[in-house]
N, C-alpha and C positions, 0 to 999 in steps of 0.2 A: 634569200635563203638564210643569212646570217638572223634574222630575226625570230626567222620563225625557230630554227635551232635553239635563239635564248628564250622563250617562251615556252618550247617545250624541258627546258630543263628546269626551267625556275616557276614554270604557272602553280604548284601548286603552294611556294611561297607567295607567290603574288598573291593570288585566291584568298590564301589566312589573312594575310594583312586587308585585302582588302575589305574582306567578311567579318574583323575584326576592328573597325573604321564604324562598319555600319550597326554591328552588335553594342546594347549597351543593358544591363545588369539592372534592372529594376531600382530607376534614378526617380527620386522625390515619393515615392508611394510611402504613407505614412498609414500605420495601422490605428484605428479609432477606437479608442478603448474605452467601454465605461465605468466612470468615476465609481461606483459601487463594486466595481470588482476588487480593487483594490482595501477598499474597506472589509469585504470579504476574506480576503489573502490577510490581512491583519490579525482578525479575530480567529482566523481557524489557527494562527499563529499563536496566539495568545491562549489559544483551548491545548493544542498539541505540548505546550510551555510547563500546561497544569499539569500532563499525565504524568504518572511515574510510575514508570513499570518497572522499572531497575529494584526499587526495594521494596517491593511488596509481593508478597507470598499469595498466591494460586491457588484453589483448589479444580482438578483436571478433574470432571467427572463422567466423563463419556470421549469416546476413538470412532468416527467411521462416518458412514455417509449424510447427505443433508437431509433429506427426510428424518434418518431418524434422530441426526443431533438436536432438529427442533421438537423432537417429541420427548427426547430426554430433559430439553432446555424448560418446555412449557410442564412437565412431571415435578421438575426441580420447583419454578415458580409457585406450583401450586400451594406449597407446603412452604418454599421461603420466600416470602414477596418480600422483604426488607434487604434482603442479599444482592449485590448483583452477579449479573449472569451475563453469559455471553458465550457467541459460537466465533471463535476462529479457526480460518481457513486454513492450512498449510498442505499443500499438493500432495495427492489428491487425498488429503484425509480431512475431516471437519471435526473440530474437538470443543466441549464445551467446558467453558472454565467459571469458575466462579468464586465470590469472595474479592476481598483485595485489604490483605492481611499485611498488621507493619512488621509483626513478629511472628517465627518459626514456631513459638508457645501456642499460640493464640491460632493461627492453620492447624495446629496439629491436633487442638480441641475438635474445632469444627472437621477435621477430615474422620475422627473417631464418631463421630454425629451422622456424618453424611455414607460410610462405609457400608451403615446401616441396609442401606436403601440402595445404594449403588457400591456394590463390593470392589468395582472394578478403579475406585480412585485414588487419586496419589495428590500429593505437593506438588507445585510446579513456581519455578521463580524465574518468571522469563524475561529474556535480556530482549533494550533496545534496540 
């Protein structure tokens, strides 16, 4: 009777320890990786290194959804193919920006150029 009494008070530390004896945590599995990925992680390293967004001026020339920031985007193209351009996403609005201007002088020619056409745009100097 005495035993079965310590059994029932203590089985469910017995139990851990002994389930924990028999458990073991993913021993020796080594993940295989290919050599190319890592040259990969390098170079997109080395491209992200180049960008500088910090000091270059913007111009914003369209606000809203994706459909039509690529029709604004491909509008803009058509007239400035030397410029570049681009849609970023920030939730849930799509904005197209373009330019990449070292100086506030020099954006504020071209945003007097492009106001033209798209009344609705501003300067933008967006942080990393």
């Amino acid at each position: 009777m005495r035993i079965l009494h310590f059994f029932n008070k203590y089985s469910f530390s017995v139990l851990t320890f002994f389930l924990a004896g028999i458990c073991t945590a993913q021993s020796g599995n080594n993940v295989k990786q290919d050599p190319r990925f890592e040259q990969l992680l390098v170079e997109k390293r080395k491209i992200n290194s180049s960008i500088t967004l910090n000091d270059r001026y913007k111009i914003q020339i369209f606000t809203g959804e994706a459909e039509a920031s690529k029709k604004a985007l491909q509008e803009f193209k058509k007239t400035n193919k030397n410029v570049d351009a681009t849609i970023v996403f920030n939730t849930p609005i799509y904005k197209v920006w373009v330019g990449s201007y070292k100086t506030r002088i020099d954006a504020e020619k071209k945003l007097l150029e492009l106001k033209k056409k798209f009344p609705t745009a501003f300067l933008v100097k967006p942080n990393k």
